[in-house]
N, C-alpha and C positions, 0 to 999 in steps of 0.2 A: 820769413824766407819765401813763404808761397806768393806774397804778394809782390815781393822782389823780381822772383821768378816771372811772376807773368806781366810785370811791369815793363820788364826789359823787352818782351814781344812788342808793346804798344811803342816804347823808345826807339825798339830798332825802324818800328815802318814808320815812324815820323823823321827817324836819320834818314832813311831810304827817299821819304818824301823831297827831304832839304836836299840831299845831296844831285835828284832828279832834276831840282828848280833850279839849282848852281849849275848844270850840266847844260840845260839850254838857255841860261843868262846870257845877256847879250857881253854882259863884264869880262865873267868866269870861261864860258863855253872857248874862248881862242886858247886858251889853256888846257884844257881838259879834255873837251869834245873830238874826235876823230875826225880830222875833213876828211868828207866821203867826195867834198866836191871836188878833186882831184883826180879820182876813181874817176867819176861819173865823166870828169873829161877826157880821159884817157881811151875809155869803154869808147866815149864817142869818135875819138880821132883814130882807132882802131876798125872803126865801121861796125862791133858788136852791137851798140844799139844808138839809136835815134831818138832825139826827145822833141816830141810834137804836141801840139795841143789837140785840143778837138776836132780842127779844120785843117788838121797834118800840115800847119804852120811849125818852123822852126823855133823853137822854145828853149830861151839862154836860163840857164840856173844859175841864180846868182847866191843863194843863203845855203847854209850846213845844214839846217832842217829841212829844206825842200831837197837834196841831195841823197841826205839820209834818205827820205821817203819812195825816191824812186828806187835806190839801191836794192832797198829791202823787198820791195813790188818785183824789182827784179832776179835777188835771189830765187825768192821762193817760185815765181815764175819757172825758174831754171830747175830746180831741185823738183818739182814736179815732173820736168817733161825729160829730166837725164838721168838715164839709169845708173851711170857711174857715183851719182852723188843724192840721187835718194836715197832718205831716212838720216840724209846728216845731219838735219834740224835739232835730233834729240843732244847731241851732242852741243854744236855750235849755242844753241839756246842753253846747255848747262855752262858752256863757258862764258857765254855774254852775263846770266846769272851770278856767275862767281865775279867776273871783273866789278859788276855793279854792287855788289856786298863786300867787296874789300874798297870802294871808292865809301860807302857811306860808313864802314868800319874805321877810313881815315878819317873822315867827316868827325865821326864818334870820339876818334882819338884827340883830334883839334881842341874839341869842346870841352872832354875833357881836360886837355891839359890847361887852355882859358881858366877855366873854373877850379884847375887845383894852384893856380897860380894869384887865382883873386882872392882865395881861401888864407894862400900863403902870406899878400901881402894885406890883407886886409886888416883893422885895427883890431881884432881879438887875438888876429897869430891863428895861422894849422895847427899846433900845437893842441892849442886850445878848443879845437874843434877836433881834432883826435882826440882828446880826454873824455869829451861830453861823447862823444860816441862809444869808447870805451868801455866807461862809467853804466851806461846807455843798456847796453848790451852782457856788465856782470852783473845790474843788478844793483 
């Protein structure tokens, strides 16, 4: 049971791993991923911010990742410098938390179900592998 226990710690941050690397696939991510770049154009056509490069040249965002990345530079940008919405971080960061542990809790579920499915069809029968662990476990 202890080794159960703390097995499942090392299963959930390799779910957590997979689910992270399906999240920025090129495959997966149109599914899954948040366009932020949508945001970030909207921010722009509202005149709240500007995306320049080094030499205050106009800078087109074209990927979800680079969008993500300005967003986030500019949250926290903002939550620093506005009184109304400092200290939300603790909050916003529990829930970004939670949504990314229920995305690899799916993840978990998936796999599981794969694998109670190749159990079931596989040539000894579930059945059969319910007994042995049964068995297993009276003794």
């Amino acid at each position: 049971m202890i080794g159960a226990f703390l097995a499942s710690g090392a299963l959930g941050y390799i779910l957590a791993n997979i689910y992270f690397g399906l999240y920025w696939s090129p495959i997966v991510k149109g599914f899954i991923a948040i366009d932020h770049l949508s945001l970030l154009r909207n921010l722009e056509s509202a005149k709240i911010i500007d995306i320049v490069d080094e030499k205050d040249n106009k800078r087109d965002i074209k990927n979800k990742r680079d969008a993500w990345n300005i967003i986030t530079q500019f949250w926290h940008a903002r939550v620093e410098n506005d009184d109304q919405i400092r200290g939300i971080n603790r909050i916003t960061d529990r829930l970004t938390d939670i949504t990314h542990a229920l995305g690899a809790t799916c993840l978990g579920t998936i796999i599981g179900l794969i694998i109670w499915i190749g159990f079931h069809l596989s040539n000894y029968g579930f059945g059969f592998c319910i007994k042995k662990v049964v068995f297993f476990l009276d003794g």
